[in-house]
LUMKOLDREN-972927 format. One record per residue: residue number from 0; x, y, z of N, C-alpha, C in turn. Coordinates in steps of 0.2 Angstrom, whole numbers, plus 5000, padded with zeros to 4 digits. Last residue first. Example, Ala and Ser with C-alpha at 12.3 -4.5 7.8 and 13.67 -1.06 7.14 Angstrom:
<pts>
seq, nx, ny, nz, cax, cay, caz, cx, cy, cz
1, 5064, 4989, 5035, 5068, 4995, 5036, 5064, 5000, 5039
0, 5066, 4972, 5039, 5062, 4978, 5039, 5066, 4984, 5039
</pts>
This chain:
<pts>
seq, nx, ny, nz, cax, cay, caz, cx, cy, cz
246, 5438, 5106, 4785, 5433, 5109, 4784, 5428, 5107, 4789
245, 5450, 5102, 4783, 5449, 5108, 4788, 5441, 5110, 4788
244, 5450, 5090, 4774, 5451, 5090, 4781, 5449, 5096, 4785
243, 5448, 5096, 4763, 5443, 5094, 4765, 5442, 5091, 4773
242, 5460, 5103, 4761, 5457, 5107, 4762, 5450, 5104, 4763
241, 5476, 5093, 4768, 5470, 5095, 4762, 5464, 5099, 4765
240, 5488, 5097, 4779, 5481, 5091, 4778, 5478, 5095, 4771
239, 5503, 5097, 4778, 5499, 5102, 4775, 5492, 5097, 4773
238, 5514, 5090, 4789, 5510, 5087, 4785, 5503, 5094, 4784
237, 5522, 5089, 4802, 5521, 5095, 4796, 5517, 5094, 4790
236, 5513, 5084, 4817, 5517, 5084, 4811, 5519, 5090, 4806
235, 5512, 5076, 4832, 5514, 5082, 4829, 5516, 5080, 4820
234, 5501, 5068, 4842, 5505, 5066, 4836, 5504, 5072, 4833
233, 5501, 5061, 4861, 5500, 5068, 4856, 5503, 5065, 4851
232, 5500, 5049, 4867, 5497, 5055, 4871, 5496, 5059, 4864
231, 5500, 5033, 4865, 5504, 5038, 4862, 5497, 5042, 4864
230, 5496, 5022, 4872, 5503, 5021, 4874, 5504, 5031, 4870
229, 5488, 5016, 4863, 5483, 5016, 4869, 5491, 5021, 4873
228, 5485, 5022, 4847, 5489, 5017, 4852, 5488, 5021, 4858
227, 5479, 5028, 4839, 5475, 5024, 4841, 5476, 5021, 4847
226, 5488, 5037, 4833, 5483, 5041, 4839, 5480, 5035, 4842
225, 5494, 5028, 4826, 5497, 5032, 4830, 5492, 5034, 4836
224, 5484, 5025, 4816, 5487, 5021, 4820, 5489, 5024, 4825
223, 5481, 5039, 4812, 5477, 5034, 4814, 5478, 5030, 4817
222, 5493, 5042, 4805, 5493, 5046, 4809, 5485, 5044, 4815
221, 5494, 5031, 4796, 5500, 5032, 4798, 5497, 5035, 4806
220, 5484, 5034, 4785, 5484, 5030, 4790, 5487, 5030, 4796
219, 5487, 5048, 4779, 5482, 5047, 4785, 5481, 5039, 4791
218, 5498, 5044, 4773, 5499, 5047, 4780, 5492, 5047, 4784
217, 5491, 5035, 4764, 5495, 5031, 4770, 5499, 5037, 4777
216, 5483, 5044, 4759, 5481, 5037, 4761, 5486, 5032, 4767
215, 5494, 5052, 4753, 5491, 5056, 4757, 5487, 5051, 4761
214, 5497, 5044, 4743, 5504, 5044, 4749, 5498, 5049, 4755
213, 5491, 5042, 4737, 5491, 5035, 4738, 5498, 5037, 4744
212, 5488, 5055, 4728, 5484, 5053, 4732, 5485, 5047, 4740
211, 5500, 5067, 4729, 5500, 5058, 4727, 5495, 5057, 4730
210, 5504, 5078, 4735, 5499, 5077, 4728, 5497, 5071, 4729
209, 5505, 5085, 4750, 5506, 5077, 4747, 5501, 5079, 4741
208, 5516, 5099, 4757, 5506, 5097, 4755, 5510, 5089, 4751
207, 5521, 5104, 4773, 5521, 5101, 4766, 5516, 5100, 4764
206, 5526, 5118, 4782, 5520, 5112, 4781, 5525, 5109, 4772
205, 5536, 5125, 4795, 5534, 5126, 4790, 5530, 5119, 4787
204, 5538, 5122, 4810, 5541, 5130, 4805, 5536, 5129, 4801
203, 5524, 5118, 4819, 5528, 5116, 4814, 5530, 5121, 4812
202, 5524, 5116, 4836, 5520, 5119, 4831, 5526, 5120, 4825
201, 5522, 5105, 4851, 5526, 5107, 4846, 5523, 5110, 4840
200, 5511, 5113, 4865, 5514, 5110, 4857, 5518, 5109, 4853
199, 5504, 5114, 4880, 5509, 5115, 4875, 5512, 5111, 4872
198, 5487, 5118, 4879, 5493, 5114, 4880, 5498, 5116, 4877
197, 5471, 5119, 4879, 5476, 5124, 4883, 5482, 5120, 4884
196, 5458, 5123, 4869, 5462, 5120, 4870, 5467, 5122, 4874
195, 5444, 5130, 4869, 5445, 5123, 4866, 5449, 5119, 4869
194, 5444, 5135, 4887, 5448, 5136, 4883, 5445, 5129, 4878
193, 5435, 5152, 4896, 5437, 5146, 4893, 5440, 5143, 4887
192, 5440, 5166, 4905, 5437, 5160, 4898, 5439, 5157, 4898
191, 5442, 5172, 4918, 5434, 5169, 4917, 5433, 5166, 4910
190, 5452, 5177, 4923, 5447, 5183, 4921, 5439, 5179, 4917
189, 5459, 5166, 4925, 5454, 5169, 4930, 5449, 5175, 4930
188, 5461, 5162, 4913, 5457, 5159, 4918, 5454, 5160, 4924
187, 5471, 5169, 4913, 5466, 5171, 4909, 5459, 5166, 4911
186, 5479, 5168, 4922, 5476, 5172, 4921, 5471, 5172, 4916
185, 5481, 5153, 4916, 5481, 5154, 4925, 5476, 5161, 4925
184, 5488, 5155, 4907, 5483, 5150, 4907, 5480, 5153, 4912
183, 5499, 5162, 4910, 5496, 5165, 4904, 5491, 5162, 4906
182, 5505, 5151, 4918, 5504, 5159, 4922, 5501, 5162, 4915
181, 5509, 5141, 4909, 5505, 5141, 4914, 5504, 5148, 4917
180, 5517, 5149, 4900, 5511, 5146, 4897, 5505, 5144, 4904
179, 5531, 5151, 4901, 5525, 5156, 4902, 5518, 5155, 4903
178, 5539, 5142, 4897, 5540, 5142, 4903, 5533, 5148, 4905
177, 5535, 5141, 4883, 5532, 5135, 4887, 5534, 5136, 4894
176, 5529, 5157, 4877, 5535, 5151, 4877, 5533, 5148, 4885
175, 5512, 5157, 4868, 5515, 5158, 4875, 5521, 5152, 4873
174, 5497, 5164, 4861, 5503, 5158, 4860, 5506, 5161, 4863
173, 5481, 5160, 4855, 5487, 5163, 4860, 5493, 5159, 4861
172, 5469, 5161, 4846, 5473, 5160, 4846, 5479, 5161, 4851
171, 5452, 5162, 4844, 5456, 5165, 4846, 5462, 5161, 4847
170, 5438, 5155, 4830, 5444, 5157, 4838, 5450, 5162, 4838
169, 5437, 5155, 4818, 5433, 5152, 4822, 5435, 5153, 4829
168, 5448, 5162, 4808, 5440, 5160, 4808, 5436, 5159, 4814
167, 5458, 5169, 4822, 5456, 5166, 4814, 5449, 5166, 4813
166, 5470, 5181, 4826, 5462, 5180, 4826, 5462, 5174, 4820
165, 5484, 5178, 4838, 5479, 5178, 4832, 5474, 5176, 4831
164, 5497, 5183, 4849, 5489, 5185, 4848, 5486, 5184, 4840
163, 5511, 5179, 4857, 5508, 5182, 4852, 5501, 5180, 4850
162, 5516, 5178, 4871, 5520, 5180, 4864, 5517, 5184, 4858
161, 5510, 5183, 4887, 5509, 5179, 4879, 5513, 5180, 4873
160, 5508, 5188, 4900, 5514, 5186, 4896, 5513, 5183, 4889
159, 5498, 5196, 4901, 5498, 5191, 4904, 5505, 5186, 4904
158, 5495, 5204, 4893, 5498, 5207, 4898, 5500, 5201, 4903
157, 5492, 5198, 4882, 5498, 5199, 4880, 5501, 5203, 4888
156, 5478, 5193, 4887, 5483, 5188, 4886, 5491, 5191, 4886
155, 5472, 5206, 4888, 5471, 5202, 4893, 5478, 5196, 4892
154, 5473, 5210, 4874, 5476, 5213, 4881, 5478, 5208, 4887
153, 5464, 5198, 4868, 5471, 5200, 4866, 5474, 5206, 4872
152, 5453, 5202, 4873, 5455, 5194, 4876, 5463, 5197, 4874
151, 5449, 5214, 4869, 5448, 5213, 4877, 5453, 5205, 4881
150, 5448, 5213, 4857, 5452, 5216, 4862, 5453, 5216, 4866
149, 5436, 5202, 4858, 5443, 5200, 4856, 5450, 5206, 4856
148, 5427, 5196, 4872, 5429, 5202, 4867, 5435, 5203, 4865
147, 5414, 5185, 4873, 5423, 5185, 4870, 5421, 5193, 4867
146, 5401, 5183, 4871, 5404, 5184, 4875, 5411, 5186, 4876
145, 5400, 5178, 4857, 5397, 5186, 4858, 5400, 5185, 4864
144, 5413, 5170, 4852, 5409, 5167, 4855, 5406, 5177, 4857
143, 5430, 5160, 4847, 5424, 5164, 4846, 5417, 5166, 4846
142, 5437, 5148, 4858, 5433, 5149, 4854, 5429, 5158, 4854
141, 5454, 5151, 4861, 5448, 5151, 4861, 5442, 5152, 4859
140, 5468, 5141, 4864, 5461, 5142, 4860, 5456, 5143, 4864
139, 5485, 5140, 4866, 5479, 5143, 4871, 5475, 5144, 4865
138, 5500, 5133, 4868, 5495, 5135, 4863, 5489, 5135, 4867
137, 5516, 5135, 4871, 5509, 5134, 4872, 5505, 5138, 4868
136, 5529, 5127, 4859, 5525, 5132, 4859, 5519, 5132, 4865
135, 5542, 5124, 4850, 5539, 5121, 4858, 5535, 5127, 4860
134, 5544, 5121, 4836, 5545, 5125, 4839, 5541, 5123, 4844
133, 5552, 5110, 4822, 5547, 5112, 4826, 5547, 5117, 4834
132, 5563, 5105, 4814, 5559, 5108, 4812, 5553, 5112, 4815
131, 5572, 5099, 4823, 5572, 5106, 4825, 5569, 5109, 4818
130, 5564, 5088, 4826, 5562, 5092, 4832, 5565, 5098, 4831
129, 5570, 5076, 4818, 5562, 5082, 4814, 5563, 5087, 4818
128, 5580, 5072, 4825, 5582, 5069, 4820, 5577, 5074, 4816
127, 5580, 5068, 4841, 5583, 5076, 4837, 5584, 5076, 4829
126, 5580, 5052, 4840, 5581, 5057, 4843, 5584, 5062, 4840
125, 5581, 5045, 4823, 5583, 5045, 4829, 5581, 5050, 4833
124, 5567, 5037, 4816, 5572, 5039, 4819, 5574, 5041, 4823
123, 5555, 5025, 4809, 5556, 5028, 4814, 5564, 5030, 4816
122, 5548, 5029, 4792, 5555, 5025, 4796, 5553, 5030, 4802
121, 5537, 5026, 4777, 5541, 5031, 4782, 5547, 5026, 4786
120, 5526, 5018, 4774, 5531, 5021, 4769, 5534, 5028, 4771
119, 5518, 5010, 4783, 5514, 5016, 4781, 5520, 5021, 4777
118, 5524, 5001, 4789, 5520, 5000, 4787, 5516, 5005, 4780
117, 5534, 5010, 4796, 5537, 5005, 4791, 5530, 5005, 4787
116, 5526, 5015, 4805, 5530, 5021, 4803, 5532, 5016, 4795
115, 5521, 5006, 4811, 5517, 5010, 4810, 5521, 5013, 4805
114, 5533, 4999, 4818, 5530, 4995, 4812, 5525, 5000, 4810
113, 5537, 5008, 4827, 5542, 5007, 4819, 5537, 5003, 4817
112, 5528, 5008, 4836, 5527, 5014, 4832, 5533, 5011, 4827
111, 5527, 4994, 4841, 5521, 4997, 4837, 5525, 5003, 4833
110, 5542, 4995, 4849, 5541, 4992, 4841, 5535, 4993, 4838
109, 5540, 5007, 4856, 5547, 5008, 4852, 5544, 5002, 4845
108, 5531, 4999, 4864, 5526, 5005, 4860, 5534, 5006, 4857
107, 5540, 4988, 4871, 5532, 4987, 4867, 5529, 4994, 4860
106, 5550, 4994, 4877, 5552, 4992, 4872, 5545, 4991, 4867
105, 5542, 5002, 4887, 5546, 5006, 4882, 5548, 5002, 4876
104, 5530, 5002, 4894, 5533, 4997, 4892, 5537, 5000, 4886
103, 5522, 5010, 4900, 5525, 5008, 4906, 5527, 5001, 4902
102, 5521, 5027, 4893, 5520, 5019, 4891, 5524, 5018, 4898
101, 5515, 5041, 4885, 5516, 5038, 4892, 5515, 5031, 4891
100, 5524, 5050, 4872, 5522, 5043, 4874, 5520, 5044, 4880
99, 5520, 5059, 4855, 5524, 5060, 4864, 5518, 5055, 4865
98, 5530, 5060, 4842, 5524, 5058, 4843, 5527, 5055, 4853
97, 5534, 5068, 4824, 5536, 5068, 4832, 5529, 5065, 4834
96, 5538, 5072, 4809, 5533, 5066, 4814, 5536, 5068, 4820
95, 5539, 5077, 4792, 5542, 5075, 4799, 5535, 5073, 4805
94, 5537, 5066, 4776, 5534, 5072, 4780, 5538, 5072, 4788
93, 5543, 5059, 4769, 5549, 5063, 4771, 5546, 5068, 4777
92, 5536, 5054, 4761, 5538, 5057, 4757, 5542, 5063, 4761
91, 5526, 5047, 4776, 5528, 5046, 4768, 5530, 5053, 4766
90, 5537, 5050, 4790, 5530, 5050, 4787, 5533, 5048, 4779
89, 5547, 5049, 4800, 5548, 5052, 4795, 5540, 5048, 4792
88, 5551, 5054, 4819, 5552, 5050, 4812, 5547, 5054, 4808
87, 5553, 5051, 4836, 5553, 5056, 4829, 5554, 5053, 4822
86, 5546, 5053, 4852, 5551, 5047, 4848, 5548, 5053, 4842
85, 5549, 5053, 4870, 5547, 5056, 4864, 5549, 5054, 4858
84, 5540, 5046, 4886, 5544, 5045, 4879, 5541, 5050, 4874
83, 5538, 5046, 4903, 5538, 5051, 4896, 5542, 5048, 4890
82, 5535, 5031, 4909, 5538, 5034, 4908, 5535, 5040, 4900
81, 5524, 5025, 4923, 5523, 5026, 4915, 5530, 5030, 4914
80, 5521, 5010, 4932, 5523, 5016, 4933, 5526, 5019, 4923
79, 5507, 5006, 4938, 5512, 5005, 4934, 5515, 5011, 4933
78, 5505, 5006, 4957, 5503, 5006, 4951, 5507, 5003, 4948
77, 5507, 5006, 4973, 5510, 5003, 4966, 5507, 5001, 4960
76, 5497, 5016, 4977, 5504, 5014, 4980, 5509, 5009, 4975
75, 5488, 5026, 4975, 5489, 5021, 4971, 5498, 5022, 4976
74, 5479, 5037, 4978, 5479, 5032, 4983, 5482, 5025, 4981
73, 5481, 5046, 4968, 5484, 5049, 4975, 5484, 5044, 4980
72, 5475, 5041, 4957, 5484, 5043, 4958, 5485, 5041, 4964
71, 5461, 5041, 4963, 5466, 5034, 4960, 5469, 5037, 4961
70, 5461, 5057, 4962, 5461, 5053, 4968, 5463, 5044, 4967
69, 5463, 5058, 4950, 5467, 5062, 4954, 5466, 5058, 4961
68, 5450, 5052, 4945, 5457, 5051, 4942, 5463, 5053, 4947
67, 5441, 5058, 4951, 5441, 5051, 4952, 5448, 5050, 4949
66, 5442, 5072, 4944, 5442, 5070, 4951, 5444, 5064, 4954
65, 5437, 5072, 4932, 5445, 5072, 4934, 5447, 5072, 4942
64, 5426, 5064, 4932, 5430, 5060, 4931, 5437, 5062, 4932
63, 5419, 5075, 4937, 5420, 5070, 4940, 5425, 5065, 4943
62, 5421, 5083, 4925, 5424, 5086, 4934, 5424, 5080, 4937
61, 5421, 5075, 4912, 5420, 5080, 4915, 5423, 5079, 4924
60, 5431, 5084, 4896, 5431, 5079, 4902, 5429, 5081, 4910
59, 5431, 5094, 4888, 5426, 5091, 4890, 5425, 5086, 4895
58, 5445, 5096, 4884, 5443, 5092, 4881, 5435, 5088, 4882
57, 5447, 5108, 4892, 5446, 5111, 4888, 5443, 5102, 4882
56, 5451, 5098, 4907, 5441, 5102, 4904, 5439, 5104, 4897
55, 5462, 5092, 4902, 5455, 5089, 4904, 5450, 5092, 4901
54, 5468, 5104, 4902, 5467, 5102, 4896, 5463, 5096, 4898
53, 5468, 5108, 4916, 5464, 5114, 4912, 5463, 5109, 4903
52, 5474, 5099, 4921, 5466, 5097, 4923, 5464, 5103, 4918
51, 5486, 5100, 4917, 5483, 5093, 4915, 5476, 5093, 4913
50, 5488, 5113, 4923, 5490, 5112, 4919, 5487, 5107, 4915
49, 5488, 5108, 4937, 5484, 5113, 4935, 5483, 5113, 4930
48, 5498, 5099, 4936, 5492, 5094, 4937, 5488, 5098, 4936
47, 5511, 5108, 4937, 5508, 5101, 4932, 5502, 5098, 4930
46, 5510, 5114, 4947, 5507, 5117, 4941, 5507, 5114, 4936
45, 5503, 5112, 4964, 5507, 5107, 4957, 5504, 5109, 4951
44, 5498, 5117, 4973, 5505, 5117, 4973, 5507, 5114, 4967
43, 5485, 5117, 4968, 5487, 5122, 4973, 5495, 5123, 4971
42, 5482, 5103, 4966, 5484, 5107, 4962, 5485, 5113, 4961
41, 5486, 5090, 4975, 5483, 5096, 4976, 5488, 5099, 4974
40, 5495, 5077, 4974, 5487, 5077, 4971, 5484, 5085, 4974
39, 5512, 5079, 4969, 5503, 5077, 4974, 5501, 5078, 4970
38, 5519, 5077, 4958, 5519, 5085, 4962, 5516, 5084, 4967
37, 5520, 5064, 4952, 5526, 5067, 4952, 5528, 5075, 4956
36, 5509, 5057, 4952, 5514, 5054, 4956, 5521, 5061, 4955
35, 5502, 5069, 4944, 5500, 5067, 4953, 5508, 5063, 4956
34, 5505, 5067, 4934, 5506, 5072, 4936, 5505, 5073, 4944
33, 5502, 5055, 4930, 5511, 5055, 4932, 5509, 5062, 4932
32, 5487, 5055, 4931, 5491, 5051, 4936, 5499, 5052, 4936
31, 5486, 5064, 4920, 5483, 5067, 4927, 5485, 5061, 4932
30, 5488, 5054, 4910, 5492, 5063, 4911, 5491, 5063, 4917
29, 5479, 5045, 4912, 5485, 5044, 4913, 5490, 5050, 4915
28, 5465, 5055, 4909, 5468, 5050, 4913, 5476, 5048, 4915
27, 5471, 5057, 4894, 5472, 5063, 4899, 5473, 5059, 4907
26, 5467, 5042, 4890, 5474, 5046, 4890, 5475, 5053, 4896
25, 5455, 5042, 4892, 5460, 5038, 4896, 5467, 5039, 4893
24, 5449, 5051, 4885, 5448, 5051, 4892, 5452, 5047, 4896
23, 5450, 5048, 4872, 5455, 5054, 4874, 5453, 5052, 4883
22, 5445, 5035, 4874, 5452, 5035, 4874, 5454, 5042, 4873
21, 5429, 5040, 4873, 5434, 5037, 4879, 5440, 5036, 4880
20, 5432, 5048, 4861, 5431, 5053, 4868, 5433, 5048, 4873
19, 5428, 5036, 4852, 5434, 5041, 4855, 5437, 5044, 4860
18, 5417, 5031, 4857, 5422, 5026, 4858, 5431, 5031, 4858
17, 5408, 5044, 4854, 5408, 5042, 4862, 5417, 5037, 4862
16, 5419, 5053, 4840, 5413, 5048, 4846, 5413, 5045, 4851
15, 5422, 5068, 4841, 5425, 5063, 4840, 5420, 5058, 4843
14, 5423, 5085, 4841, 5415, 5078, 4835, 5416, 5072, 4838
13, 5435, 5085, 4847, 5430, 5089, 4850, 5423, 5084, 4846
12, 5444, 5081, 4837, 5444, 5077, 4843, 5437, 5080, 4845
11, 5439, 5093, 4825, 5438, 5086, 4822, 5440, 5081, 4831
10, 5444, 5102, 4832, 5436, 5100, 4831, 5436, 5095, 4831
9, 5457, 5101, 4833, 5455, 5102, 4837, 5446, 5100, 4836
8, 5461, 5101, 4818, 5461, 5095, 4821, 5457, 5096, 4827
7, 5457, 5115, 4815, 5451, 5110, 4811, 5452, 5103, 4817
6, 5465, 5123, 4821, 5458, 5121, 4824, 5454, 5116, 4822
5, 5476, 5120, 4815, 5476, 5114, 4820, 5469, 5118, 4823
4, 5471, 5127, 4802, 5471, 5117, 4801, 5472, 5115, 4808
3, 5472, 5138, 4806, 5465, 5135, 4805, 5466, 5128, 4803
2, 5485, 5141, 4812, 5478, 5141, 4814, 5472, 5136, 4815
1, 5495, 5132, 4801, 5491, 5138, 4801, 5486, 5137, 4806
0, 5512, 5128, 4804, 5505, 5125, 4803, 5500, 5131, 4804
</pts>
């Protein structure tokens, strides 16, 4: 997938409206409770929760609230307890699909997303069934900005570990293998920028494009459902969005 489509998506959550931004806020939310139950609640020792809280910020979410999040975790004695679910299937006309879960009812969100998937002229499959069309990537965005000096960011990154370094339109681009990502993030965070975005992704070998109108109509539904569910954190796909999507 090119850059400039997953910064299009990237904006397109960043415009999102207030009703939106609150269900990315209570997703991350979530993030930022199985990362406490799993390291504590001080982000000193837990590069999980360093990690959670930098893609908090890069989503605007503010200090506040990542504070009052972390603190719930920390003083939650029997919460629910959420499981990582990764599930993979197949969009209309074969497009591949991976889409990552925190649910604390694994049979409930396994039936939403088949009926998503059926609904919408796809099928949910097996484990490892799309995953090796995709590469497990951290992805580091930075927006383009007079203060950014773009030699200056690309050294600073590559020296930092980073795989690889691109300019697009609108941002900078970093891209780190996932054992790297955090110590990549880390520094460049200390040298003071800030990030659109700072997570690690599955990013696609290769895209398809949908001529059919009536199948591009149901991937976008497909991918609207999915995001919608209060249960699925991230939706990867190969799907080649249209050119009025990017814009």
């Amino acid at each position: 997938m090119s850059g400039h489509s997953k910064w299009a998506t990237i904006k397109r959550k960043k415009g999102a409206n207030d009703a939106k931004r609150g269900k990315i806020f209570t997703k991350i939310g979530r993030e930022l409770m199985v990362a406490v139950k799993e390291g504590g609640p001080d982000p000193d020792s837990n590069s999980k929760l360093r990690d959670t809280i930098a893609k908090a910020k890069a989503n605007n979410m503010p200090n506040d609230t990542i504070s009052r999040s972390i603190k719930k975790a920390a003083g939650e004695g029997s919460g629910n307890e959420y499981f990582e679910m990764v599930y993979e299937g197949y969009g209309p006309n074969g497009i591949a699909v991976i889409v990552e879960t925190l649910t604390d009812n694994k049979n409930r969100t396994a039936g939403d997303l088949r009926h998503y998937f059926d609904k919408n002229g796809g099928n949910l499959g097996q484990n490892g069934c799309v995953s090796f069309m995709f590469d497990r990537k951290g992805m580091i965005v930075v927006e383009k900005a007079d203060s950014v000096d773009e030699d200056t960011l690309m050294m600073d990154a590559l020296e930092a570990g980073a795989d690889d370094f691109n300019v697009e339109e609108e941002c900078y681009e970093i891209m780190t293998a996932p054992e790297n990502f955090s110590a990549v993030r880390e520094a460049l965070e200390q040298n003071g920028y800030q990030f659109a975005q700072a997570e690690i992704n599955y990013i696609p070998q290769t895209t398809t494009a949908l001529d059919d109108p009536e199948m591009v109509k149901k991937m976008e539904k497909l991918i609207d459902m999915l995001e919608e569910n209060d249960d699925v954190q991230n939706v990867y796909h190969t799907w080649e969005m249209p050119e009025e999507e990017e814009e």
